[in-house]
VEXKOL-314837 format. One record per atom (N, C-alpha, C, O, CB): x negated, y negated, z; residue in three letters. Coordinates in steps of 0.02 Angstrom, whole numbers, padded with zeros to 5 digits, always signed. Glycine has a CB too. Layout:
BEGIN
XYZALA/...
This chain:
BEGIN
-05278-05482+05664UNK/-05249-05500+05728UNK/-05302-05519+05779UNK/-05288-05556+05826UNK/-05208-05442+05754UNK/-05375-05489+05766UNK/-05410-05503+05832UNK/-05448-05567+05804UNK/-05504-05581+05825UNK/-05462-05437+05864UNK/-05415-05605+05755UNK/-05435-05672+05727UNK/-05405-05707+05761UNK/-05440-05743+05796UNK/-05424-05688+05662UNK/-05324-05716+05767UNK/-05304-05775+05770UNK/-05317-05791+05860UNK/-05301-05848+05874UNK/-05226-05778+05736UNK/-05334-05762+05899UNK/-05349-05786+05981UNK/-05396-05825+05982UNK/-05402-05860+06032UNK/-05369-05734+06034UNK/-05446-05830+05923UNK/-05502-05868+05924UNK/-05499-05930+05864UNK/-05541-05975+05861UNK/-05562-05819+05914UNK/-05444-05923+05822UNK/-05415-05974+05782UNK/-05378-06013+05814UNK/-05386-06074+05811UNK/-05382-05953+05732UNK/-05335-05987+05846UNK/-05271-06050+05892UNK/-05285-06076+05910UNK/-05267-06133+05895UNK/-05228-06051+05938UNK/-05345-06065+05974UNK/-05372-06145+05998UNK/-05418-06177+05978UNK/-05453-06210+06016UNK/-05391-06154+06053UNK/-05427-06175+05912UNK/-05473-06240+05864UNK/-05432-06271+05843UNK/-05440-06332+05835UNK/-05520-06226+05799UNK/-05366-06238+05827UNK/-05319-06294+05809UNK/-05272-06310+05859UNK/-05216-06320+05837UNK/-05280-06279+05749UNK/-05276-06314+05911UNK/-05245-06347+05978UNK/-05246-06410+05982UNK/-05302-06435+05981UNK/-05274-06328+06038UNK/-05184-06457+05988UNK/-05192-06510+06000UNK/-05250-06527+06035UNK/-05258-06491+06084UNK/-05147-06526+06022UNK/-05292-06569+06027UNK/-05359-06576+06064UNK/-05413-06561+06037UNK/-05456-06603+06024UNK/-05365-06544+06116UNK/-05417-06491+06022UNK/-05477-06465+05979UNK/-05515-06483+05958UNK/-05575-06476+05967UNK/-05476-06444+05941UNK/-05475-06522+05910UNK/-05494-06544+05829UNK/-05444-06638+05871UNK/-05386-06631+05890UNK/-05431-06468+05726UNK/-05468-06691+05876UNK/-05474-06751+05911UNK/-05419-06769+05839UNK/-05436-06752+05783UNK/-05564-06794+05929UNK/-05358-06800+05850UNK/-05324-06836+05800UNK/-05335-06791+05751UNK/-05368-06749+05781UNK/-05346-06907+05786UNK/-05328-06765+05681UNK/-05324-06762+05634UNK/-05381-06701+05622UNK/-05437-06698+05648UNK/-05324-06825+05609UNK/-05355-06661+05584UNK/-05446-06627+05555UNK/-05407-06525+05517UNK/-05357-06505+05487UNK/-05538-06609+05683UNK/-05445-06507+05534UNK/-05450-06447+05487UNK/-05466-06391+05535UNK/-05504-06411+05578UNK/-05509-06456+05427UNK/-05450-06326+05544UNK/-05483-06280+05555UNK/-05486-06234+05501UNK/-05433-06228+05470UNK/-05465-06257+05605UNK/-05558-06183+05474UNK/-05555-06154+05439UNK/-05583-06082+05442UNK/-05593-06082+05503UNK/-05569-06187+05405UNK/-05601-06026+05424UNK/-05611-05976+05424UNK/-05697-05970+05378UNK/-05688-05977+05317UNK/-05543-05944+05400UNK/-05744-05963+05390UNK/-05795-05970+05343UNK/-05841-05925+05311UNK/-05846-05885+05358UNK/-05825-06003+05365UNK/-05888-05893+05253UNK/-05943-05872+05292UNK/-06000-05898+05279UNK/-05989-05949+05247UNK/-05952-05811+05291UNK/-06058-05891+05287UNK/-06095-05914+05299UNK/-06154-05920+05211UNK/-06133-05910+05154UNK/-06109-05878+05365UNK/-06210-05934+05226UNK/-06251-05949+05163UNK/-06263-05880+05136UNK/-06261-05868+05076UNK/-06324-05991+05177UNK/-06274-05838+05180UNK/-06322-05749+05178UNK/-06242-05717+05159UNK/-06227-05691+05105UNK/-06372-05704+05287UNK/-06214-05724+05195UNK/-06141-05679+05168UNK/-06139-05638+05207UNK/-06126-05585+05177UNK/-06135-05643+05098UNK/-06144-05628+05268UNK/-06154-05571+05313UNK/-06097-05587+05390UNK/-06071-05541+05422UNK/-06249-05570+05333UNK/-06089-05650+05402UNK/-06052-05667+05453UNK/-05995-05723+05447UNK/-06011-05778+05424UNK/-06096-05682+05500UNK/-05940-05711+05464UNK/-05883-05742+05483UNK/-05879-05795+05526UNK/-05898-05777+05581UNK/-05849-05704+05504UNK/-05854-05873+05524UNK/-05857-05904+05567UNK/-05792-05956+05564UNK/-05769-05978+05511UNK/-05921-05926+05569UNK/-05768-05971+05625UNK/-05719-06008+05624UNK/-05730-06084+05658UNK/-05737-06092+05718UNK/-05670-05969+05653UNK/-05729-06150+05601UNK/-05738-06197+05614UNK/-05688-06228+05626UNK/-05636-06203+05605UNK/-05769-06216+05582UNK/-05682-06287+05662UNK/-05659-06347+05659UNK/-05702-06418+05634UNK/-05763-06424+05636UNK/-05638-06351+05720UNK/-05650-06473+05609UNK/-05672-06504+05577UNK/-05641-06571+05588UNK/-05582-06578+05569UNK/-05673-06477+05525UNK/-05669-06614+05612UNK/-05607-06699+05619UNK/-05593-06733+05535UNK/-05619-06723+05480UNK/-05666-06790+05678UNK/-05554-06765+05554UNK/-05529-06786+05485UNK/-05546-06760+05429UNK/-05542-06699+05425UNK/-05540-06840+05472UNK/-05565-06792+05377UNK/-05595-06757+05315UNK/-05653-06697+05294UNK/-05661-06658+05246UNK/-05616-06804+05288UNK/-05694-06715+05372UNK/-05732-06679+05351UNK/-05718-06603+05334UNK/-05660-06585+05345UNK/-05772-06688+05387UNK/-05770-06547+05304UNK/-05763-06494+05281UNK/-05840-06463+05313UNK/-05886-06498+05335UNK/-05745-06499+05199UNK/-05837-06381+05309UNK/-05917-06352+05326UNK/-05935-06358+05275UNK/-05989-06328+05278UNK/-05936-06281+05351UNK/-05929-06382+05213UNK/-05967-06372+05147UNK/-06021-06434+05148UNK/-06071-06431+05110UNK/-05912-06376+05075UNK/-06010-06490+05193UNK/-06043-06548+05206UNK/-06126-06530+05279UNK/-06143-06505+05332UNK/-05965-06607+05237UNK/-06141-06562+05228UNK/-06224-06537+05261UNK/-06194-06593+05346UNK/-06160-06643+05352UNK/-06332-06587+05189UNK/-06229-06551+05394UNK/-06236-06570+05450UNK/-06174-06567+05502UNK/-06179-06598+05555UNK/-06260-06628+05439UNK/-06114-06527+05484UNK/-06055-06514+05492UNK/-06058-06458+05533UNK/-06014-06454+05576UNK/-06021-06509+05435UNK/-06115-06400+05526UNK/-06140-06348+05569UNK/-06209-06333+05571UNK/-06232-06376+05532UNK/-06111-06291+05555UNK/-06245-06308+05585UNK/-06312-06276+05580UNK/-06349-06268+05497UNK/-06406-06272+05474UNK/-06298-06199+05614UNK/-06282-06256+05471UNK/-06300-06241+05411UNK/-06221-06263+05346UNK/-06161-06276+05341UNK/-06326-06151+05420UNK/-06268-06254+05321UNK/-06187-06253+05255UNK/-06147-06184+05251UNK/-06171-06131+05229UNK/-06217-06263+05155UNK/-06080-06193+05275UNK/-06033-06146+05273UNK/-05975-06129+05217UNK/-05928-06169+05222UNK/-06007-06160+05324UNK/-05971-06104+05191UNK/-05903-06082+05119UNK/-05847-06065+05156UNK/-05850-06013+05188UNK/-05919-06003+05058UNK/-05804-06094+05157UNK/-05741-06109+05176UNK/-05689-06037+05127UNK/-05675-06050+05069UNK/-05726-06204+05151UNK/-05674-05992+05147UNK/-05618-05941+05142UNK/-05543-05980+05143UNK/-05509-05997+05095UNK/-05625-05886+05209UNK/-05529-05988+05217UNK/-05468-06004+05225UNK/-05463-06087+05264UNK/-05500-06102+05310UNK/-05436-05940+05266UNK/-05426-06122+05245UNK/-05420-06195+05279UNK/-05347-06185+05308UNK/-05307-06142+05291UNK/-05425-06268+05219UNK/-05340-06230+05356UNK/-05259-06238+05393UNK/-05272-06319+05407UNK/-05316-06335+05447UNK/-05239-06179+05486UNK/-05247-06350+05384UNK/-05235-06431+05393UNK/-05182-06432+05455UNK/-05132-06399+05466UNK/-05198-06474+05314UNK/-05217-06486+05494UNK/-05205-06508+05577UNK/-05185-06567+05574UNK/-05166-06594+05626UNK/-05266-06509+05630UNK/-05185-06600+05516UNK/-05171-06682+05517UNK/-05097-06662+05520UNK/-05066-06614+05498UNK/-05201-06739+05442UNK/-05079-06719+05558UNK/-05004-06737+05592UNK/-04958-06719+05502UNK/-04913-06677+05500UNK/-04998-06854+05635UNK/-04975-06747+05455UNK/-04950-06762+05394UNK/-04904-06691+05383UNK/-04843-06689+05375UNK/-05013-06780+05336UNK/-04950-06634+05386UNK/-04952-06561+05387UNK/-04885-06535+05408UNK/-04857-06491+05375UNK/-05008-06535+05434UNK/-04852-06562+05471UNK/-04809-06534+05498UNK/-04756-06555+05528UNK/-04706-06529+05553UNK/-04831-06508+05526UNK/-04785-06631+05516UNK/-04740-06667+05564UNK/-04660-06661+05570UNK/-04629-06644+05621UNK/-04753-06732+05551UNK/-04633-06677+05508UNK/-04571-06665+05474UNK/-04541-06596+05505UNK/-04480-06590+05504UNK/-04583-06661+05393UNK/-04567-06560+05522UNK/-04530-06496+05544UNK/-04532-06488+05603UNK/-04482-06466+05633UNK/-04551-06438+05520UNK/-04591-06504+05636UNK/-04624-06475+05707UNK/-04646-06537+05736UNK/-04686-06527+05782UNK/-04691-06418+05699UNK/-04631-06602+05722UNK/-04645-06660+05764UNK/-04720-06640+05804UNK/-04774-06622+05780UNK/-04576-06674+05819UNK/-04702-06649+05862UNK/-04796-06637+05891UNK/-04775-06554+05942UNK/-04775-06543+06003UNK/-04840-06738+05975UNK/-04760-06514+05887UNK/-04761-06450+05933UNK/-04795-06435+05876UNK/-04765-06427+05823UNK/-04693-06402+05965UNK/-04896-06429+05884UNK/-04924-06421+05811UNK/-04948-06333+05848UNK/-04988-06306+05810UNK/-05004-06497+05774UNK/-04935-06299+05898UNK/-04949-06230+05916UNK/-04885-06201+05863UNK/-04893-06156+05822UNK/-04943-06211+06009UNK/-04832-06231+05874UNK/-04774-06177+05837UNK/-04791-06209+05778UNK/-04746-06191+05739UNK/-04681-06177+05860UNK/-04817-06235+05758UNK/-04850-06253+05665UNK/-04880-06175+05668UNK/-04852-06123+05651UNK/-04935-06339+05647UNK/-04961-06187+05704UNK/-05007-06147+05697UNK/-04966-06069+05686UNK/-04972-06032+05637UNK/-05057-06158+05760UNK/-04930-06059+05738UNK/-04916-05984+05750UNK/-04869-05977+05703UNK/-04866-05918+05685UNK/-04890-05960+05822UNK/-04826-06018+05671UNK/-04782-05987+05590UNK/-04822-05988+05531UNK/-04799-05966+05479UNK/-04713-06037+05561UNK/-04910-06021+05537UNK/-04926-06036+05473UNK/-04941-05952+05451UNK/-04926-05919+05401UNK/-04994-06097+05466UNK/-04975-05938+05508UNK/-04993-05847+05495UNK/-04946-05808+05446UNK/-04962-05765+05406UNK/-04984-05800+05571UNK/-04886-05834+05461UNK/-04830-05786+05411UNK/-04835-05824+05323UNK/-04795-05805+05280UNK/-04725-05800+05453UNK/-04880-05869+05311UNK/-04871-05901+05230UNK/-04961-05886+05218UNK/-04992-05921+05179UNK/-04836-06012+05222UNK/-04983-05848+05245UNK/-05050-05836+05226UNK/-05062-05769+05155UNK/-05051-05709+05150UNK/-05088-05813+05305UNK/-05082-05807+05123UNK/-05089-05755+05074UNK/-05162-05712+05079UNK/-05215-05733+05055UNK/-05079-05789+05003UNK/-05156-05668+05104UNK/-05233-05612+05155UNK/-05253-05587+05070UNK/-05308-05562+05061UNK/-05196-05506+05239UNK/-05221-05594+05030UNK/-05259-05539+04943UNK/-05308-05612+04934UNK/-05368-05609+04923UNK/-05174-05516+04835UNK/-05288-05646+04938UNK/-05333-05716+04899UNK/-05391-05727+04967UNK/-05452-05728+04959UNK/-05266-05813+04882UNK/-05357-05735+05032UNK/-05428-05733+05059UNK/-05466-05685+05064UNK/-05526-05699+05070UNK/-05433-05750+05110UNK/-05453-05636+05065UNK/-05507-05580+05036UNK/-05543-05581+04970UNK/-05602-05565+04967UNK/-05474-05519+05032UNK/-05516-05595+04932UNK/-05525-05623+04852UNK/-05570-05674+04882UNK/-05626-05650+04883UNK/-05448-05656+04800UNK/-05567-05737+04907UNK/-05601-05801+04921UNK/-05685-05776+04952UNK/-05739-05800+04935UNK/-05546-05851+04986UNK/-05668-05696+05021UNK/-05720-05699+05057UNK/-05755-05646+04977UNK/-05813-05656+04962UNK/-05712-05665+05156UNK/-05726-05607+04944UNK/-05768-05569+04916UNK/-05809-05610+04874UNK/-05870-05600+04876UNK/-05737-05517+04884UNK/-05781-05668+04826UNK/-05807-05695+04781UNK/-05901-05749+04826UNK/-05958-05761+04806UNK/-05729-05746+04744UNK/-05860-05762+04895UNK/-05914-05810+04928UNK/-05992-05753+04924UNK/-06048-05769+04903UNK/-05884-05835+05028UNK/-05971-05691+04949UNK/-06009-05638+04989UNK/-06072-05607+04928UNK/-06132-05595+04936UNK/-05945-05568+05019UNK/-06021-05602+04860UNK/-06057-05587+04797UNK/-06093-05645+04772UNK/-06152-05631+04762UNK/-06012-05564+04745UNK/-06075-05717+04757UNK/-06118-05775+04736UNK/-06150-05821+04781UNK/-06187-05864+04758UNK/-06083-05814+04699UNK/-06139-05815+04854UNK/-06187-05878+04905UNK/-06163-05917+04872UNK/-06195-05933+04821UNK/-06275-05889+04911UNK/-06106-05946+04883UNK/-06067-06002+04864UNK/-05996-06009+04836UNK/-05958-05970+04807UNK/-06099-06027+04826UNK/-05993-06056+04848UNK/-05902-06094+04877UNK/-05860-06066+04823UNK/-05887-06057+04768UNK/-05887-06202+04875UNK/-05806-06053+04830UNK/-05750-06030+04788UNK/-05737-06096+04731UNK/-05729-06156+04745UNK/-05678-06014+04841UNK/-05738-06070+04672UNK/-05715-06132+04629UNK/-05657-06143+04634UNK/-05617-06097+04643UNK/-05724-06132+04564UNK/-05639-06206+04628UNK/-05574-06254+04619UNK/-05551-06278+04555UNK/-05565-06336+04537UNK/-05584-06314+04655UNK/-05519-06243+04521UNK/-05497-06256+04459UNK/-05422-06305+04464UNK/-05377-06289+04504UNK/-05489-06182+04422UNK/-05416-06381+04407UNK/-05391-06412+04450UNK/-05346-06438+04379UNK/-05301-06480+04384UNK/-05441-06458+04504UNK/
C-alpha cells in the first residue's frame, strides 16, 4: 500500500507523455526498489533509460491500447482497478529470482 502513492503518478496522464510503461524495478546490486516510467517502448532493461540498468519486477502498460475499450481516457480509474489483477506471489517470485541472479526474469515464450 505505501507503493501505490508513488506508483499513481508515473502513470498519470502526463507522466509518462502519450504512450509508455510504468514499472516497479530493482536494481543491478539487488538491494533497492525503484519505480520507473518509461515513453513508448522503451523499458529500464535498455542502457541509458536510468543511471543504470534496471530488472523490471512488475510492468503496467499506459498505452491508450491498454484500456481504452473500457475506460476511454479515464486512465487513473485504469490505474486504480489494475491493483486488484496483480498477482503479488509472482512479483515476489519475479523480485526474489532478480535479487538471487543480478538479472532480468526469464521470458519463456
Amino acid at each position: 500500500d505505501e507503493m501505490k502513492p508513488k506508483f499513481e503518478p508515473q502513470a498519470a496522464p502526463g507522466a509518462v507523455f502519450g504512450s509508455g510503461w510504468v514499472w516497479v524495478c530493482v536494481n543491478q546490486a539487488g538491494d533497492k526498489l525503484e519505480i520507473v516510467g518509461t515513453p513508448n517502448q522503451d523499458n529500464p532493461l535498455m542502457k541509458g533509460v536510468k543511471d543504470e540498468v534496471m530488472f523490471p519486477i512488475l510492468g503496467l502498460d499506459v498505452w491508450e491500447h491498454a484500456y481504452y475499450l473500457k475506460y476511454q481516457n479515464r486512465r487513473p480509474e485504469y490505474v486504480s482497478n489494475w491493483w486488484n489483477v496483480v498477482n503479488w506471489d509472482k512479483v515476489s517470485e519475479n523480485c526474489a529470482y532478480v535479487v538471487e541472479n543480478h538479472a532480468g526474469v526469464p521470458v519463456e515464450g
